[in-house]
C-alpha positions as CSV (number, residue, x, y, z in Angstrom):
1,X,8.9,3.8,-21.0
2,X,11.3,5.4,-18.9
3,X,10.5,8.4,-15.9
4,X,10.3,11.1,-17.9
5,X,8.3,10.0,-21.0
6,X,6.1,8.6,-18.4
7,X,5.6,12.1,-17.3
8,X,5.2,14.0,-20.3
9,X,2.6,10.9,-21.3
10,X,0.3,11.3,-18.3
11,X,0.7,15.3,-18.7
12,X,-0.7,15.0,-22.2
13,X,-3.2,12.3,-21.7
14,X,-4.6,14.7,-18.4
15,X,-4.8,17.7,-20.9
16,X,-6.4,15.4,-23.2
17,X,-9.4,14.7,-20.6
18,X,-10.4,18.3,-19.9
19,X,-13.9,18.6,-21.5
20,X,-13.3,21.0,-24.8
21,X,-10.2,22.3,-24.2
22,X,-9.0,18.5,-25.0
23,X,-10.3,18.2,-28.5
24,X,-7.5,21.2,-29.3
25,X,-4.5,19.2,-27.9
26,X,-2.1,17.8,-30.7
27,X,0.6,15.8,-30.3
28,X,3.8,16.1,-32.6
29,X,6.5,13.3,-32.8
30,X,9.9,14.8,-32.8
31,X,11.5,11.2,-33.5
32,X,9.5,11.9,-36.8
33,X,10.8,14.4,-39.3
34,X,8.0,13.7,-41.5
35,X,5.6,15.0,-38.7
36,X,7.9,17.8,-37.9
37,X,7.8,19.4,-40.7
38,X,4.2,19.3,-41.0
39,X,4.1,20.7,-37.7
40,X,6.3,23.2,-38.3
41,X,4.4,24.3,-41.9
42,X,1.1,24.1,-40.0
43,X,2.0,26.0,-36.8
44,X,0.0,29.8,-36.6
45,X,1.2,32.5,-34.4
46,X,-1.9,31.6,-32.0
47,X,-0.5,28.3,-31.3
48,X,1.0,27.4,-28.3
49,X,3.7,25.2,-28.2
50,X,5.1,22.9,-25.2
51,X,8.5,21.4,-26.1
52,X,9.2,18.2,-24.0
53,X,12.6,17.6,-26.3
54,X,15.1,19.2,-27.2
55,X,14.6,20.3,-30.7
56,X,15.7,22.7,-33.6
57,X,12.5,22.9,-35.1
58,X,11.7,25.3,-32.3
59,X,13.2,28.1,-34.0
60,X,10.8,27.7,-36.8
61,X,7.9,26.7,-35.5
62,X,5.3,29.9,-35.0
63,X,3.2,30.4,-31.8
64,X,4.4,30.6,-28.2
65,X,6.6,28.2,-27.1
66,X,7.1,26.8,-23.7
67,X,9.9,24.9,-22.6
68,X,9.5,21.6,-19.8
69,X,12.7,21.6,-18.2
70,X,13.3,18.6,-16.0
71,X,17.5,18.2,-15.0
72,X,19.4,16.9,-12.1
73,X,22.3,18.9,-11.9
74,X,22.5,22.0,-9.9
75,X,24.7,23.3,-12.6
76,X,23.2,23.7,-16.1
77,X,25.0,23.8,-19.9
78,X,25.6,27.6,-21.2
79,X,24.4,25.5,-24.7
80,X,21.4,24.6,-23.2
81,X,20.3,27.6,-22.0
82,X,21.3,29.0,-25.2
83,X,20.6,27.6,-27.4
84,X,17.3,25.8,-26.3
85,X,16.2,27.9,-23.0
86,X,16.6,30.9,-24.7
87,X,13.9,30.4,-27.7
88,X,11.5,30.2,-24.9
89,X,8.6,32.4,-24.0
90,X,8.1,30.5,-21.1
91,X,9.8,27.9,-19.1
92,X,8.1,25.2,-17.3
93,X,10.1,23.3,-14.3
94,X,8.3,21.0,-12.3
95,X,9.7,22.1,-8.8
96,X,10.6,25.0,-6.7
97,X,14.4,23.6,-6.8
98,X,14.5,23.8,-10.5
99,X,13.3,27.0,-10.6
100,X,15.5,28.0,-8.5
101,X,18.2,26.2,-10.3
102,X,17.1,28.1,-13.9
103,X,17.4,32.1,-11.5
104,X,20.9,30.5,-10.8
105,X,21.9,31.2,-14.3
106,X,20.5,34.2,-14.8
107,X,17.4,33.0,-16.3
108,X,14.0,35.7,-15.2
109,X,12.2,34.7,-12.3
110,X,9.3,35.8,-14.0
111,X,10.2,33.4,-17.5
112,X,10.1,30.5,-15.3
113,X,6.7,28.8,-14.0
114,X,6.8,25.9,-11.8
115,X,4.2,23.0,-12.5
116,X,4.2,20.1,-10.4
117,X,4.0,16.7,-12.0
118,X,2.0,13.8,-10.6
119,X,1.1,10.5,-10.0
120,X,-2.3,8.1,-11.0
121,X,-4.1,7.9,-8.0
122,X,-6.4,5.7,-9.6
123,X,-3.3,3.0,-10.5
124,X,-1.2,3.5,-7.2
125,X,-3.2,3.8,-3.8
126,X,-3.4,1.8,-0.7
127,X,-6.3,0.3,-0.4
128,X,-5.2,-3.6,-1.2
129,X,-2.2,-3.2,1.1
130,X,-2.2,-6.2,4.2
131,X,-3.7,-4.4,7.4
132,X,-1.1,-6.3,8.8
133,X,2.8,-7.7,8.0
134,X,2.6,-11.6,7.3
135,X,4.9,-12.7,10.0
136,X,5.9,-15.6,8.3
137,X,7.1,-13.4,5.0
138,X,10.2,-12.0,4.5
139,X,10.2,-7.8,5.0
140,X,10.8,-6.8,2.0
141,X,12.6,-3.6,1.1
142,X,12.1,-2.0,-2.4
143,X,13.9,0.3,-4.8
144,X,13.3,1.6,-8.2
145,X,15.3,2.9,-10.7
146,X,17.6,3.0,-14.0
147,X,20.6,1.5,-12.7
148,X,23.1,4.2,-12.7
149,X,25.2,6.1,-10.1
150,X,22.7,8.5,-9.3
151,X,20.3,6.4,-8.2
152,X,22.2,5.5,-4.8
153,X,22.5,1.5,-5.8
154,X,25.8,1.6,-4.0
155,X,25.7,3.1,-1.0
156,X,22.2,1.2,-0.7
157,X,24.0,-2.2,-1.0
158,X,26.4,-1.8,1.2
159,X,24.0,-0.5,4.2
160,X,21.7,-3.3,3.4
161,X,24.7,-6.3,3.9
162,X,25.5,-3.8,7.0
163,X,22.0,-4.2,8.4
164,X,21.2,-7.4,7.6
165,X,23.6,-9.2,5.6
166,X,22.4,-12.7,4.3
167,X,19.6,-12.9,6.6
168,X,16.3,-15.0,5.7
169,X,13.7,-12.6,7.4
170,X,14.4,-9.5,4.9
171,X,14.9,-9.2,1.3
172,X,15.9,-6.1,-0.9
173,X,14.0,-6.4,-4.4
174,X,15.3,-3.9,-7.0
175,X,13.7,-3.1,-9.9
176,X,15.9,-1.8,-12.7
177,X,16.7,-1.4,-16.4
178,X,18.3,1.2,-18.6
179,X,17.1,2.9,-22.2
180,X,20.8,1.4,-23.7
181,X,23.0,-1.1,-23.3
182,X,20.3,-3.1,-21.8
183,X,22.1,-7.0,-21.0
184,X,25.2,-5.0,-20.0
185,X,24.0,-2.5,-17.4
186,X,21.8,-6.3,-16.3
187,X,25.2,-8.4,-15.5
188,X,27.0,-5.1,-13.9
189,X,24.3,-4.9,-11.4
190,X,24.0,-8.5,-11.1
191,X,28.2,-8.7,-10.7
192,X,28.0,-5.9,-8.1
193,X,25.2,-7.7,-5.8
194,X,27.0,-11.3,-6.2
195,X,30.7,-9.6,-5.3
196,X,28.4,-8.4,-1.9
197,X,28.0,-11.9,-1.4
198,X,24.9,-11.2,-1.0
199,X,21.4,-13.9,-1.2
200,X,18.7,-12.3,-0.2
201,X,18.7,-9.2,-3.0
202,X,16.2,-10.1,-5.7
203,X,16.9,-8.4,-9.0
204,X,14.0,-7.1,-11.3
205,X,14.7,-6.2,-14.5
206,X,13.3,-4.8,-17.7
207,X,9.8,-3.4,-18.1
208,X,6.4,-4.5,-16.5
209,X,2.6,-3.4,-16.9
210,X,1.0,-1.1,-14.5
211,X,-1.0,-4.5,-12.8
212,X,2.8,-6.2,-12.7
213,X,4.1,-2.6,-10.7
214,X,1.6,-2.3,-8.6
215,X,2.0,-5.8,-7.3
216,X,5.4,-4.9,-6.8
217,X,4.9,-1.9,-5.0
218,X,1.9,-3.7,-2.7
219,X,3.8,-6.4,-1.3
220,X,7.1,-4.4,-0.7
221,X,7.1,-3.5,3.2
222,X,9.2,-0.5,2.3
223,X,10.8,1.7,-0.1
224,X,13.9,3.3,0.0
225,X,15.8,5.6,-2.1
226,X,18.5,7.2,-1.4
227,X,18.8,9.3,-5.4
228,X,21.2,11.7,-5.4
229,X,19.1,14.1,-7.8
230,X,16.4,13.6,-9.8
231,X,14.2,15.6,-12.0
232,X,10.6,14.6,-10.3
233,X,11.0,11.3,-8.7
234,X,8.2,9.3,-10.4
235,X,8.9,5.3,-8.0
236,X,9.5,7.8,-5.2
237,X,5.7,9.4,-5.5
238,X,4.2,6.2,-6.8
239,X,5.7,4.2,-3.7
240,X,4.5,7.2,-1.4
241,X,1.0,7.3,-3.1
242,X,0.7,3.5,-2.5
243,X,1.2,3.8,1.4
244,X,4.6,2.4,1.8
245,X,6.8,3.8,4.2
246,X,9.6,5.7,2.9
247,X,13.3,6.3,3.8
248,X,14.5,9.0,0.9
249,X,16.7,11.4,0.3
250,X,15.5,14.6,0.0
251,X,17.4,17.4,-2.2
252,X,16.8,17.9,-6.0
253,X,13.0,17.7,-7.9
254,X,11.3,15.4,-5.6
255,X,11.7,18.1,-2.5
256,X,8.4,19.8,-4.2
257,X,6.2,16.8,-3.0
258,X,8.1,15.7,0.2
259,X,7.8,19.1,1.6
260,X,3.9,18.1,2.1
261,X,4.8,14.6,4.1
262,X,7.8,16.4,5.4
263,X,7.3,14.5,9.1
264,X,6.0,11.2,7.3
265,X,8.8,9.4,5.8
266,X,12.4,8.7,6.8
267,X,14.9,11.2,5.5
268,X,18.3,10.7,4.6
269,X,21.4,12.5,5.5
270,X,23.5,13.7,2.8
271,X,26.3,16.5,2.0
272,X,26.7,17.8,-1.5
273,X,29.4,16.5,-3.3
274,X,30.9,17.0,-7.0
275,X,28.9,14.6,-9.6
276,X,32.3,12.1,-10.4
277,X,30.2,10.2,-12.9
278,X,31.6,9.3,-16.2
279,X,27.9,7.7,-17.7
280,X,26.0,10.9,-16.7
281,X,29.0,13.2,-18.4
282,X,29.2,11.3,-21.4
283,X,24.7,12.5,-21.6
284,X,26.1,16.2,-20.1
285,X,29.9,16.2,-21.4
286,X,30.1,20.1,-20.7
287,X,29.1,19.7,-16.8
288,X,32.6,17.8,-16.8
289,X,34.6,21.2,-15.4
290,X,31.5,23.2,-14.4
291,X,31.5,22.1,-11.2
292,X,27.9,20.6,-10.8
293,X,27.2,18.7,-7.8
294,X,24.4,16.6,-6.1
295,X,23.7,15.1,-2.9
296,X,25.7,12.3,-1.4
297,X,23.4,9.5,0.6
298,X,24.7,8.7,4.2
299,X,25.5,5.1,4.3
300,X,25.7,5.4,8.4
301,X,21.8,7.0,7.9
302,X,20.7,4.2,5.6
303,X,21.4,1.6,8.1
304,X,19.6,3.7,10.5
305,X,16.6,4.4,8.7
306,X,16.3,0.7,7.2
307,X,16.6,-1.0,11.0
308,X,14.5,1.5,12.2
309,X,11.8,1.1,10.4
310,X,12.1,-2.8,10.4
311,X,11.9,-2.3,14.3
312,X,8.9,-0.1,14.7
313,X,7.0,-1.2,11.1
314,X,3.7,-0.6,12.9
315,X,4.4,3.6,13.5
316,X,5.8,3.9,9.7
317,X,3.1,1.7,8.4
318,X,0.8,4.6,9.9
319,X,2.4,7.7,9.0
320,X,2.7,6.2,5.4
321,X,-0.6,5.9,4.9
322,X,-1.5,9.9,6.0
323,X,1.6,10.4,3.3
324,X,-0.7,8.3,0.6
325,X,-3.8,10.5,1.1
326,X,-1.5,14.2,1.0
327,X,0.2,12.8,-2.1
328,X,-2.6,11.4,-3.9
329,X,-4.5,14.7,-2.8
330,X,-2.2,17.5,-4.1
331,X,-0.5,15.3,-7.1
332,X,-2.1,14.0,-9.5
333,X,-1.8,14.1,-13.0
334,X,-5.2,16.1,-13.7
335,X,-3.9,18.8,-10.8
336,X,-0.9,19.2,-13.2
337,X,-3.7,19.9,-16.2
338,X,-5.6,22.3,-14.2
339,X,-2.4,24.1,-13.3
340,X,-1.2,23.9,-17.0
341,X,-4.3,26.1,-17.6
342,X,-4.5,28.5,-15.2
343,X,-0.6,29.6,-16.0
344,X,-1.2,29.7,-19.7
345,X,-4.6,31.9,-19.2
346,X,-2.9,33.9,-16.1
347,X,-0.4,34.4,-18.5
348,X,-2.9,35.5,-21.3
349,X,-2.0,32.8,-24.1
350,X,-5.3,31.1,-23.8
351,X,-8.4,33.7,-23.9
352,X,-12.1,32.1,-23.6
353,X,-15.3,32.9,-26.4
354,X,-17.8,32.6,-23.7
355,X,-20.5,33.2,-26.8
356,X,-18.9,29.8,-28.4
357,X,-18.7,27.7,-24.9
């Protein structure tokens, strides 16, 4: 499963957990048009509805509908807002940016609710990490993501083999896949990291379990991800909640929980340029001449960042671990529940029979 079905997944299965108001969740498969349709013949103008897809059914379905909006483009689809935005009662964004982003294009501020996603504090924390580096072991730098241009793989690269080149003592793993064209995306990453030249870049690929990531994540000295956007950031937050310190950018969805470990984590210059990605038009073909842009990692600031931190592990060992307790703190899955349920019943779609609690 991919970042944002993981996200809608935990949000439902947090919902799920709260003590009576969990019995009344139901969960609709849109890839079904069998269960659509009995969704949509069942639905009651007292329901409400929270739309993770994009779907037609929307405009049949009764109730309230809310809309989760996660995008990384600073420049949205007139369709979209149209013809999906539009059929909202409320919209849901999980960052200040995004809202932002949705006021931009004339969507009202007061249509558009920001709820913060999360991470499992209970699967990623810091508590098994080494009190200390293993001299003998390689330092390991880590990054996560579909393989695709705005992720930052090249940039990345080439600061790495600028920093370090072939050398024995540090190693950049990188977990990747993609939802299509699975083998293919594989050998073009793999082609990219053998024209480098590069040994020392260990290539991860496909899905693992939670016990397989978090192994991952604990023995990775430190993370780095220089994304040019992204919706929420899920490796970025799990790798922050796990105590690993961090060289990021920071622009785009994930600025809603780096703001709270602004101090704690290496951040990486950028300058907004336009998005000159032919995979990300051919999922947004109508961004093509809007102009949309997104933030372009410094490759000077990567090679600072990634020998700084090599240099002086023992100061970003420590501020990482304050960043683990602020993220795991203010972000986890069930904080997006409870905030799911004080906007619906500030906003009056949820009213409480005291007589029936």
């Amino acid at each position: 499963m991919l970042g944002f079905g993981i996200f809608y997944s935990e949000v439902v299965d947090a919902l799920k957990r709260l003590a009576v108001f969990g019995n009344l969740v139901e969960t609709v498969d849109l890839t079904s048009e069998a269960h659509v349709h009995s969704a949509v013949d069942s639905s009651s103008p007292h329901d409400i509805n929270i739309w993770f897809w994009l779907n037609s059914s929307i405009a049949k379905t009764k109730g309230i509908h809310i809309v989760w909006s996660l995008f990384e483009s600073d420049v949205l689809a007139q369709d979209y807002i149209q013809n999906h935005l539009s059929l909202a009662d409320v919209i849901w964004v999980p960052s200040a940016w995004g809202r932002g982003v949705l006021t931009s294009h004339g969507v009202p501020s007061d249509r558009v609710d920001v709820i913060p996603g999360g991470v499992n504090p209970s699967q990623f924390h810091p508590f098994f990490r080494p009190a200390l580096r293993d001299p003998n072991s390689p330092f390991r730098f880590l990054t996560i993501g579909k393989y695709e241009k705005r992720k930052g793989y090249e940039p990345l690269l080439l600061a790495f083999n600028r920093a370090f080149g072939n050398s024995t003592s540090v190693t950049l793993d990188i977990k990747a896949r993609f939802f299509i064209n699975h083998s293919e995306r594989k050998s073009e990453l793999e082609l990219v990291v053998k024209k480098m030249g590069l040994r020392n870049v260990n290539l991860v690929w496909g899905k693992l379990d939670g016990n397989a990531m978090f192994s991952l994540y604990n023995r990775a000295s430190a993370f780095v991800y220089p994304s040019r956007a992204e919706g929420w950031g899920l490796p970025l937050i799990e790798a922050l909640a796990m105590g690993i310190p961090t060289i990021s950018t920071n622009y785009s969805g994930h600025t809603e929980f780096l703001r709270t470990v602004e101090d704690l984590f290496m951040q990486i210059a950028h300058s907004m340029v336009p998005i000159d990605d032919e995979l990300f038009f051919s999922f947004w073909p109508s961004l093509r001449t809007l102009g949309a842009r997104w933030a372009d990692p410094s490759e000077d600031d990567l090679v600072r960042h990634m020998l700084g931190i090599h240099e002086d592990y023992d100061l970003a060992q420590s501020n990482a671990l304050k960043a683990s307790r602020l993220i795991r703190d203010h972000f986890s899955w069930q904080n997006s529940a409870d905030q799911i349920l004080h906007q619906i019943m500030k906003r009056g779609f949820l009213s409480v029979n005291y007589s029936s609690a």
